[in-house]
N, CA, C and O atoms as a DFTB+ gen file, in Angstrom:
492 C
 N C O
     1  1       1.658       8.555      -7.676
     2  2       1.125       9.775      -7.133
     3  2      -0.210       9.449      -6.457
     4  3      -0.980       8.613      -6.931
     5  1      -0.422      10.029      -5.508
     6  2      -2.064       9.800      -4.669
     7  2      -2.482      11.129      -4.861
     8  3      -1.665      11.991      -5.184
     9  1      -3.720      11.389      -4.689
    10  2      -4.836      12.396      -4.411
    11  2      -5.760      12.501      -3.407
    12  3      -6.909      12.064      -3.468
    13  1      -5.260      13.083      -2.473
    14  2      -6.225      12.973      -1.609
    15  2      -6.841      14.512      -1.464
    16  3      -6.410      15.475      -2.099
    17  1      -8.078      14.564      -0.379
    18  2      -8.607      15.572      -0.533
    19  2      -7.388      17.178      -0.163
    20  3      -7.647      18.322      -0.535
    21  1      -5.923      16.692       0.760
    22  2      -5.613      17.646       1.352
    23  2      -4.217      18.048      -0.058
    24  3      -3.332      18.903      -0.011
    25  1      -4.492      17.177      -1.021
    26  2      -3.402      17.643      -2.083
    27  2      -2.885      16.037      -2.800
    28  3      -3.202      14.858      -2.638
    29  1      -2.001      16.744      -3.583
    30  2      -1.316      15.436      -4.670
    31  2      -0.034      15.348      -4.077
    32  3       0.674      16.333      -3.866
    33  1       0.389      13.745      -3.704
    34  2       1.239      13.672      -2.934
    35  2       2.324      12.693      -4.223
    36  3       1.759      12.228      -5.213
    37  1       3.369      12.558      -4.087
    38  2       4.470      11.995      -4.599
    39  2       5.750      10.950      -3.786
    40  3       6.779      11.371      -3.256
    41  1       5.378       9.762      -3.876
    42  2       6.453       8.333      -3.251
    43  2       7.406       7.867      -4.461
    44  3       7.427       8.043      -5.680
    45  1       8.182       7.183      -3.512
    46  2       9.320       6.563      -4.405
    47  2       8.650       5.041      -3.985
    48  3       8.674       4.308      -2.996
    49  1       8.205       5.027      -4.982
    50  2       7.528       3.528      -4.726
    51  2       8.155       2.042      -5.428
    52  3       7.954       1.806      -6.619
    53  1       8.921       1.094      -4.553
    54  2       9.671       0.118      -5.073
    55  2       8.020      -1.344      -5.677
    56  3       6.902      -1.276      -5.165
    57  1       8.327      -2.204      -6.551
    58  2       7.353      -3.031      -7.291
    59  2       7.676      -4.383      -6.629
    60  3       8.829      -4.814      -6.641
    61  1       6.678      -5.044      -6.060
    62  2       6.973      -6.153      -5.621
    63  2       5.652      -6.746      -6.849
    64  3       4.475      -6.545      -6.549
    65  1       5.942      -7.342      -7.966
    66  2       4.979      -7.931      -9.056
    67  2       5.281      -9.766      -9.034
    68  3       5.069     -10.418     -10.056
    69  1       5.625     -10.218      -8.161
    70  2       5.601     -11.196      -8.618
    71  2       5.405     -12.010      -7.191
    72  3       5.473     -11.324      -6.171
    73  1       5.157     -13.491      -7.047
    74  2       4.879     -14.138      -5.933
    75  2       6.207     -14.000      -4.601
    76  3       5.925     -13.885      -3.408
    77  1       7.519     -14.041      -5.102
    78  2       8.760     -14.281      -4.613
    79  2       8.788     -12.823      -3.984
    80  3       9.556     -12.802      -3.022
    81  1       8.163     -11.551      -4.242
    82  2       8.968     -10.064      -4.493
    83  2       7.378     -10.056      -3.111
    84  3       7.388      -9.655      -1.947
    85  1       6.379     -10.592      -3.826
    86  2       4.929     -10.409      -2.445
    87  2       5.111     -10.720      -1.422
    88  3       4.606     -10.149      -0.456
    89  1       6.288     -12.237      -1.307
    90  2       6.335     -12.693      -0.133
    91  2       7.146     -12.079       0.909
    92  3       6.776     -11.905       2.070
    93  1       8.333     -11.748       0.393
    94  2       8.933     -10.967       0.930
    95  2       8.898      -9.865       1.477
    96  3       9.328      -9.726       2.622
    97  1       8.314      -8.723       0.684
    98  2       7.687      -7.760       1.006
    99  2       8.909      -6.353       1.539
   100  3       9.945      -5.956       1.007
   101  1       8.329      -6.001       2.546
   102  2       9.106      -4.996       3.456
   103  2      10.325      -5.620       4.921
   104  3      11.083      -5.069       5.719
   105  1       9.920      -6.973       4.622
   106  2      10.473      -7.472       6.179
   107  2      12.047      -7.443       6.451
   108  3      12.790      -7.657       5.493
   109  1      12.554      -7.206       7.627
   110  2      13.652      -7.135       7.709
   111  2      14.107      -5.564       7.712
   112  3      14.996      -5.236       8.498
   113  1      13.545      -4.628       6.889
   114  2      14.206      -3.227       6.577
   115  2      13.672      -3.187       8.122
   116  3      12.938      -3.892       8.815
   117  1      14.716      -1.531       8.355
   118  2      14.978      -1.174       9.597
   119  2      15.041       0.092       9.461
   120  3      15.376       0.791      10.417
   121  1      14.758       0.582       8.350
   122  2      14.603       2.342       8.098
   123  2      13.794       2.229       6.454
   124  3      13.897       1.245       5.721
   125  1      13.012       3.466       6.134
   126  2      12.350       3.498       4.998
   127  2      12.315       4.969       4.936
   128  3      12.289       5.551       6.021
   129  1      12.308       5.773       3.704
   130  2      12.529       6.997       4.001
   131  2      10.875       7.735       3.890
   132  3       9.978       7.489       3.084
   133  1      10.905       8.475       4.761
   134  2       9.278       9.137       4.455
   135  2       8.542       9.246       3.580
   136  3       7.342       8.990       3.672
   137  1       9.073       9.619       2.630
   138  2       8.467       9.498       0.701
   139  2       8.586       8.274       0.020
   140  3       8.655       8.198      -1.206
   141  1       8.623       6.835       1.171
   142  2       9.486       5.935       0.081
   143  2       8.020       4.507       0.406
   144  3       7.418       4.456       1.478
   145  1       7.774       3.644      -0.631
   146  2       6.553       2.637      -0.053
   147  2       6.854       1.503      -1.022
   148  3       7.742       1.405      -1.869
   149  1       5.846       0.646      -0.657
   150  2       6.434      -0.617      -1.686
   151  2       4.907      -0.761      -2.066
   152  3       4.180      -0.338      -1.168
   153  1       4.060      -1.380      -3.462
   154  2       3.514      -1.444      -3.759
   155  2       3.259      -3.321      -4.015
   156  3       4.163      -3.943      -4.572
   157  1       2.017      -4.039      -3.566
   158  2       2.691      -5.229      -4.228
   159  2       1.166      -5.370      -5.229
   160  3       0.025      -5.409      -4.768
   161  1       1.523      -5.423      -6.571
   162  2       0.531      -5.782      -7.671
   163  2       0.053      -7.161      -7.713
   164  3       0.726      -8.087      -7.261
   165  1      -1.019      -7.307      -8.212
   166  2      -1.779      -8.555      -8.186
   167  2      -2.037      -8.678      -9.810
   168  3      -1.534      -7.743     -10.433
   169  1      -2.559      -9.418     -10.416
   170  2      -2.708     -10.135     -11.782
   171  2      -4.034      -9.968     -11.898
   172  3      -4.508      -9.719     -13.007
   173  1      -4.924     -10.088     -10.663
   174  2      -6.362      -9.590     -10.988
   175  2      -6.848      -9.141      -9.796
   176  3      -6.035      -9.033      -8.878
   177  1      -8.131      -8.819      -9.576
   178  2      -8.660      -8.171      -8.200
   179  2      -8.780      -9.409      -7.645
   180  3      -9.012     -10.494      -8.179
   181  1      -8.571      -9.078      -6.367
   182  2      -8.670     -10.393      -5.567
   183  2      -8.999      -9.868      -3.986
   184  3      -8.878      -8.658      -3.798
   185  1      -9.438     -10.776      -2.760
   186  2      -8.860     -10.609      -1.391
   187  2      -7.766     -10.735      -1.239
   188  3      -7.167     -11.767      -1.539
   189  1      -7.183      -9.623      -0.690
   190  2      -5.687      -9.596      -0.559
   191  2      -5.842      -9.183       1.355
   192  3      -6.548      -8.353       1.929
   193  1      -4.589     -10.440       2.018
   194  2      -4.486     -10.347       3.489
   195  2      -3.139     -10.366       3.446
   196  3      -2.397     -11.085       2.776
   197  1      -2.895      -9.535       4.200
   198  2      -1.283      -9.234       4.721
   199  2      -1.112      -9.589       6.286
   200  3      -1.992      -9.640       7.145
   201  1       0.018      -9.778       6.386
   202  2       0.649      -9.652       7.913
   203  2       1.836      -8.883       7.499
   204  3       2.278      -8.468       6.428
   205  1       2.281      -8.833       9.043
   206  2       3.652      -8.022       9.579
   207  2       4.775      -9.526      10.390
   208  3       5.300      -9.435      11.499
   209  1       4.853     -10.443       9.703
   210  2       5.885     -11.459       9.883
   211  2       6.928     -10.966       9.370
   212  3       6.857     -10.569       8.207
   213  1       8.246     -10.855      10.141
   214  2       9.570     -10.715      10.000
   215  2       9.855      -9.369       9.591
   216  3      10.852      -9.154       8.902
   217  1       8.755      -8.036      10.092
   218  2       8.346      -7.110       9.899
   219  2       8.332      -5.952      10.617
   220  3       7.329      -5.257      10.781
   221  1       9.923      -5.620      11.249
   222  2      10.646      -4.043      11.791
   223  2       9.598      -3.325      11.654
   224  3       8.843      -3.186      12.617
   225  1       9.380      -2.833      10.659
   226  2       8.705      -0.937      10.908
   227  2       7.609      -1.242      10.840
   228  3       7.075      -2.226      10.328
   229  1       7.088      -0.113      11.536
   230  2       5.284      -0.501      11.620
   231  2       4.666       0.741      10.480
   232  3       5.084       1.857      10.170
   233  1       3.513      -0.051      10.069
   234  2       3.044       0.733       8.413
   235  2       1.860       0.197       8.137
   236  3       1.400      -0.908       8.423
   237  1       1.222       1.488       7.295
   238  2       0.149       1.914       6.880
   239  2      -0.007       0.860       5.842
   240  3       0.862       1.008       4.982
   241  1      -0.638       0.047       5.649
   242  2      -1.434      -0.514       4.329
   243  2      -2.927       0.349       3.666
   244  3      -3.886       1.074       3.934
   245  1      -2.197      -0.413       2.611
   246  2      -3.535       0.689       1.595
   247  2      -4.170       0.106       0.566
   248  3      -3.818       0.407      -0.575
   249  1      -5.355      -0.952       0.804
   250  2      -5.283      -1.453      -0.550
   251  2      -6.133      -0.749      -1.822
   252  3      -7.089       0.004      -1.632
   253  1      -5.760      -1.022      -2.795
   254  2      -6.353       0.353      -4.336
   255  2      -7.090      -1.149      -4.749
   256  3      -6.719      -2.323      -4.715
   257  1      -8.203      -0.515      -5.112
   258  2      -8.840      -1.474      -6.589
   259  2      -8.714      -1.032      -7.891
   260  3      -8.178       0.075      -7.935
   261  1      -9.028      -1.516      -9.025
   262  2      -8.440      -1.994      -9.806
   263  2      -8.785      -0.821     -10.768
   264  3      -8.321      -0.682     -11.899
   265  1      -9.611      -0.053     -10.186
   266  2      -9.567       1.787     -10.615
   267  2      -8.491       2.543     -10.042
   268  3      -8.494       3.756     -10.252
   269  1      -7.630       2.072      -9.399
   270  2      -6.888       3.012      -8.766
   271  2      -7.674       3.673      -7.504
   272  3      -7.373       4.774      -7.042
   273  1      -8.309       3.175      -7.207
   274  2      -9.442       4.117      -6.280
   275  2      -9.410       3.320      -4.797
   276  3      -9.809       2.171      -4.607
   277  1      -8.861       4.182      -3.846
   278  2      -8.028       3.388      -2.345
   279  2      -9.528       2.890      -2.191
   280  3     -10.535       3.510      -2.533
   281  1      -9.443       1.388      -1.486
   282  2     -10.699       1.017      -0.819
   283  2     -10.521       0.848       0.568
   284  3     -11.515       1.018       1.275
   285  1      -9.461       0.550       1.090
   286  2      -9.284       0.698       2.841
   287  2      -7.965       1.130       3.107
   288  3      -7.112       0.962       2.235
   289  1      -7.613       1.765       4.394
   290  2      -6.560       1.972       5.048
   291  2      -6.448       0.947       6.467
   292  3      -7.224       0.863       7.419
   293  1      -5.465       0.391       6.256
   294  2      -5.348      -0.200       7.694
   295  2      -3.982       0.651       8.614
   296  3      -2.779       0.387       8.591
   297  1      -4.626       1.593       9.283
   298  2      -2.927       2.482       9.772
   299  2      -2.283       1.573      10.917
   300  3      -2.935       0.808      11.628
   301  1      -0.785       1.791      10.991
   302  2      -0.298       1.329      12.451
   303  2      -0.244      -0.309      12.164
   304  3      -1.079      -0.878      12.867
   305  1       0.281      -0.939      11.581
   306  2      -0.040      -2.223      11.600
   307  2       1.281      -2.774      12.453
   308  3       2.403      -2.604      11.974
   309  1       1.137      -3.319      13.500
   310  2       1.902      -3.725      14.438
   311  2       3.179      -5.087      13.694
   312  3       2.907      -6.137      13.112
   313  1       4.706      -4.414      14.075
   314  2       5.642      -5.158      13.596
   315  2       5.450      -6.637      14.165
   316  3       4.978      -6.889      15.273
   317  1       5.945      -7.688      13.117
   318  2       5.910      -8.806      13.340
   319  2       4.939      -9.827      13.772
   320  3       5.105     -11.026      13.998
   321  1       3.946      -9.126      13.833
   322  2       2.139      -9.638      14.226
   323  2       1.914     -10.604      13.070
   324  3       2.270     -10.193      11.965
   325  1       1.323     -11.954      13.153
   326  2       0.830     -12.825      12.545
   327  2      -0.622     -12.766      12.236
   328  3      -1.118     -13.700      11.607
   329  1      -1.441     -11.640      12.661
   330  2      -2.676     -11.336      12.103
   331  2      -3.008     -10.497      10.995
   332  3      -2.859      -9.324      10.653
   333  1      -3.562     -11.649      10.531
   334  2      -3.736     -11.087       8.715
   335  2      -5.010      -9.759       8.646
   336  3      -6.204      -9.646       8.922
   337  1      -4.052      -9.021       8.173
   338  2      -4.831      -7.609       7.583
   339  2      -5.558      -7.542       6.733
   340  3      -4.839      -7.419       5.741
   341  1      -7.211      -7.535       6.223
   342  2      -7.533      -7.971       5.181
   343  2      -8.012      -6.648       4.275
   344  3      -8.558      -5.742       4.906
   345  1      -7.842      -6.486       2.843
   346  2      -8.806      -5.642       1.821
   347  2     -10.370      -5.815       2.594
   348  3     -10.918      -6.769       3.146
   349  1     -10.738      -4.532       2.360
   350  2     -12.258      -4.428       2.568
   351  2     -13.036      -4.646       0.872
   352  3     -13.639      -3.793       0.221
   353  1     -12.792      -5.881       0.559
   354  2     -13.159      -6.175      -0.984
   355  2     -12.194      -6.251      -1.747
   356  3     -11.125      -5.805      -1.329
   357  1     -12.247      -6.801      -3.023
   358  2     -11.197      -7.208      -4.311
   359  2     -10.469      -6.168      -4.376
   360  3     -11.009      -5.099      -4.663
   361  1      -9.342      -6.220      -4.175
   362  2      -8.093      -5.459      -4.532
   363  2      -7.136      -5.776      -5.356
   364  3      -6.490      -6.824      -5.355
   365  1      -7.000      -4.577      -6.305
   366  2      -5.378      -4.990      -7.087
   367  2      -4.620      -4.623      -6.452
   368  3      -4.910      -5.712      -5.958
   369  1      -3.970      -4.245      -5.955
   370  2      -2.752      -3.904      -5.275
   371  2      -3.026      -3.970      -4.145
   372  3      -4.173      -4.231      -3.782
   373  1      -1.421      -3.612      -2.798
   374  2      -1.553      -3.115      -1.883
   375  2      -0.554      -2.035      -1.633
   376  3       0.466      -2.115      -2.317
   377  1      -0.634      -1.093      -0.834
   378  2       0.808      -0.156      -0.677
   379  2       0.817       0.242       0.231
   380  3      -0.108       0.942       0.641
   381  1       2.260      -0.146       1.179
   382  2       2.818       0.055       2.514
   383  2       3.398       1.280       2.647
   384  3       4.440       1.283       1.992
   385  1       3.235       2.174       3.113
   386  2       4.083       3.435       3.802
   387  2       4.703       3.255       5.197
   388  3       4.531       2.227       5.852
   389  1       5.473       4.358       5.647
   390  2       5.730       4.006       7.242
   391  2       4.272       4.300       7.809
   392  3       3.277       4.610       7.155
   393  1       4.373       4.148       9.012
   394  2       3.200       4.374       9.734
   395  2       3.278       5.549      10.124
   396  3       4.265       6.150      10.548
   397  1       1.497       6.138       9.890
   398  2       1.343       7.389      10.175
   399  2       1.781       8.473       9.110
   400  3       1.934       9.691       9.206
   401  1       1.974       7.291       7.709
   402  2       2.122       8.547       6.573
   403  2       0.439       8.797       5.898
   404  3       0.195       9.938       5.504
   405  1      -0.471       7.924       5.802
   406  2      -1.905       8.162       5.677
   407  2      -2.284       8.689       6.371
   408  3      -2.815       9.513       5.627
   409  1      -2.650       9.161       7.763
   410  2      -2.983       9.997       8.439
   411  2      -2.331      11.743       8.002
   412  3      -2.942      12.762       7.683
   413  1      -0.822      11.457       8.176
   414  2      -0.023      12.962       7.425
   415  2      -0.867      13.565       6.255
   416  3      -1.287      14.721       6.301
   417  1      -1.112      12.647       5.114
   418  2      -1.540      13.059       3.923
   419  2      -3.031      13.054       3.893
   420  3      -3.681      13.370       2.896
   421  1      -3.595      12.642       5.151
   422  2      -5.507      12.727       4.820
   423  2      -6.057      11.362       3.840
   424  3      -7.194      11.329       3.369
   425  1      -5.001      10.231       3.629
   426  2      -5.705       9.315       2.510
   427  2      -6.963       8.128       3.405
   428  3      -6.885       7.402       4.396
   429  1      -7.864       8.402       2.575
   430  2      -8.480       7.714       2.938
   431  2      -9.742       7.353       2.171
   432  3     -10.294       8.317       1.641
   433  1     -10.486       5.804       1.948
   434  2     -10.907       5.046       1.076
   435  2     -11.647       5.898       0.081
   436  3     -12.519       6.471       0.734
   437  1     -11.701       6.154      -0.809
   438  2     -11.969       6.591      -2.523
   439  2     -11.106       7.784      -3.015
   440  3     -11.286       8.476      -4.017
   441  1      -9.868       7.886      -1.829
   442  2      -8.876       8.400      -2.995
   443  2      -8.172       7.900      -4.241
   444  3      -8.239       6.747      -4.665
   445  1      -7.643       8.678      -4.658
   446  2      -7.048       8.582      -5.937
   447  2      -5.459       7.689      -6.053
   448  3      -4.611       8.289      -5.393
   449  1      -5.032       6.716      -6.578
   450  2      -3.356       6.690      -6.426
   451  2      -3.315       6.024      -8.217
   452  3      -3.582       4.955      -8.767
   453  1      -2.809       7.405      -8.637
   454  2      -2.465       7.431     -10.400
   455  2      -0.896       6.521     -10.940
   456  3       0.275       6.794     -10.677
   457  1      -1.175       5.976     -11.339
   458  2       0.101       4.685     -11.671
   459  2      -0.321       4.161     -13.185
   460  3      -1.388       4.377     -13.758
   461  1       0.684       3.501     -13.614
   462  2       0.297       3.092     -15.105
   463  2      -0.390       1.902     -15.100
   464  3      -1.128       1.485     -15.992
   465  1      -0.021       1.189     -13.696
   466  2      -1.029      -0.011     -13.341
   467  2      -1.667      -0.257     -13.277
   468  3      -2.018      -1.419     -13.480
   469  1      -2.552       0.944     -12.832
   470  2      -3.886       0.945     -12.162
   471  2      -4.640       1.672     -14.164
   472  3      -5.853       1.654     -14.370
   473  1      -3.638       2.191     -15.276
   474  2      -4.032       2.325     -16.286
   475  2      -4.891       4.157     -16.579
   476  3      -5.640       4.491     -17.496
   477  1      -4.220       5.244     -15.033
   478  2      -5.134       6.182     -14.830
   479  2      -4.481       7.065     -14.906
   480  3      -4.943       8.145     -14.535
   481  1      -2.684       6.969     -15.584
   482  2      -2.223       8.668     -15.279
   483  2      -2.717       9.176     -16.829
   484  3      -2.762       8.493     -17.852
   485  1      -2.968      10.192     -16.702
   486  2      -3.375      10.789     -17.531
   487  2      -1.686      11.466     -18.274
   488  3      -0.720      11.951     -17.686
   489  1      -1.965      11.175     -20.012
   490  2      -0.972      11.717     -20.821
   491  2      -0.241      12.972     -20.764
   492  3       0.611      13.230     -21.614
């Protein structure tokens, strides 16, 4: 779930947790459904850089720190581009939407995204 200032929003968010599931990522898909994103978890905060190699749809990155608390949006990230997208600082995670779903929902850096990962949904 995210929080942003314009409301609490709800994804079907698939887990990429491991090195094999990071590398891979989103590439290749050729449709994603509007409510649907991939999240990829990290083991600790770190710089986290992405590209769009082997990478159809064009999409919003989002990376959360390790509060759950978004620290950058990179919108529009151009398919198949070899330029690495970087965290604006240590990030645990990252999470891809289609493009132009952060703009839809208003997210932007010190929102909220509540997950058991991030250790913040409340009981």
């Amino acid at each position: 779930m995210i929080e942003t200032k314009t409301g609490v929003y709800a994804f079907d968010i698939e887990i990429a947790d491991d090195e094999a599931e990071r590398s891979r990522g989103l590439m290749y898909r050729t449709a994603m459904a509007p409510d649907a994103g991939m999240i990829f978890e990290y083991d600790a905060p770190q710089q986290i850089n992405i590209w769009m190699k082997n990478t159809v749809l064009p999409l919003d990155i989002v990376y959360v720190g390790a509060n759950g608390r978004v620290i950058n949006v990179a919108p529009n990230a151009k398919p198949y581009s070899l330029d690495l997208i970087p965290s604006d600082g240590p990030a645990l995670a990252a999470i891809e939407f289609n493009a132009g779903t952060a703009a839809r929902i208003g997210l932007a850096p010190g929102d909220t995204v509540r997950s058991p990962f991030f250790r913040n949904v409340k009981p």
